[in-house]
C-alpha positions as CSV (number, residue, x, y, z in Angstrom):
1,X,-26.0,4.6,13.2
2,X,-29.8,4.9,13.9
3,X,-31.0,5.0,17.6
4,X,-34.7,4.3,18.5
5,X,-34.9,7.5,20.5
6,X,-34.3,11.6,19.9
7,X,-32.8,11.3,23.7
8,X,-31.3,8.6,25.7
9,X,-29.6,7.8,28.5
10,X,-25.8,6.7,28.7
11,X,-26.7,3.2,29.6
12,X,-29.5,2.7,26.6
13,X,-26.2,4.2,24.6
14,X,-24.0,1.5,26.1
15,X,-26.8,-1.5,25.4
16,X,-26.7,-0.7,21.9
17,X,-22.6,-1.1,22.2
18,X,-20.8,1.9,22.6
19,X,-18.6,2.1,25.5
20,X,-18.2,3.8,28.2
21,X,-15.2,5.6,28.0
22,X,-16.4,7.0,24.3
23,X,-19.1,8.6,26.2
24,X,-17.3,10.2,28.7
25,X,-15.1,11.1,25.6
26,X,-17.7,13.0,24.4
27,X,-19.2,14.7,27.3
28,X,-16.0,15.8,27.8
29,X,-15.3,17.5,24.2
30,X,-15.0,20.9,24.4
31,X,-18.3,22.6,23.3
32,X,-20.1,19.8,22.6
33,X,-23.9,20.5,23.1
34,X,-25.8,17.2,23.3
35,X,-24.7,15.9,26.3
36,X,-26.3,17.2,29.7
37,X,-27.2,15.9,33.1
38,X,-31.1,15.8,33.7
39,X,-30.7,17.6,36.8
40,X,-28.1,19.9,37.0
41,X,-28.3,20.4,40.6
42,X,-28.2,17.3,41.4
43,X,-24.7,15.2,41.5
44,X,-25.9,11.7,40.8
45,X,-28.5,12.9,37.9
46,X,-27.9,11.0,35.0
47,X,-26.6,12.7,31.3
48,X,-28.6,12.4,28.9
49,X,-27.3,12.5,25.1
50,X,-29.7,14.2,22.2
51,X,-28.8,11.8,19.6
52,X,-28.4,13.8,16.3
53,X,-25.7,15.8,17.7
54,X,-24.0,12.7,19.2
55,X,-24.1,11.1,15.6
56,X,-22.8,14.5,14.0
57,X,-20.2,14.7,16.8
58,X,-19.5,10.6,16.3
59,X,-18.9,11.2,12.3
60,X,-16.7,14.5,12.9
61,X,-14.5,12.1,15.3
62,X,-13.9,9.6,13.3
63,X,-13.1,11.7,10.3
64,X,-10.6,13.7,12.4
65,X,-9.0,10.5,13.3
66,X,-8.6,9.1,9.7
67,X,-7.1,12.9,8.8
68,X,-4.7,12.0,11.5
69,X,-3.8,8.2,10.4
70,X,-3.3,9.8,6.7
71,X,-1.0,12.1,7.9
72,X,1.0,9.9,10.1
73,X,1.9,7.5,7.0
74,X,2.6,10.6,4.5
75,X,5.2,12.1,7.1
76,X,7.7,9.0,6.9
């Protein structure tokens, strides 16, 4: 996927059609790095996401997932 920025916000992310809940998704994953509010101190302060470690953390995920699909159908 190719984003028009090195850093955007979570509702630039959302225009181009990613959804919400995958974002929280991935602010969430443990030791994930390129996530982080733009003002720590600050409650409301929204994240911001450097996008070459989303899109390395995006392709990780998905091939995690199809691991998971394979082994589900080899099991039976």
């Amino acid at each position: 996927m190719e984003y028009p920025k090195p850093f955007m916000q979570k509702k630039e992310l959302m225009d181009m059609g990613l959804t919400l809940q995958y974002l929280n998704r991935a602010i969430a994953a443990p030791g994930q790095t390129f996530a982080f509010k733009l003002d720590p101190s600050k409650k409301t302060s929204p994240y911001i996401f450097d996008t070459q470690g989303l899109e390395k953390w995006r392709i990780r995920e998905a091939n995690m997932q199809n691991k998971v699909l394979q082994r589900r159908t080899t099991i039976a």
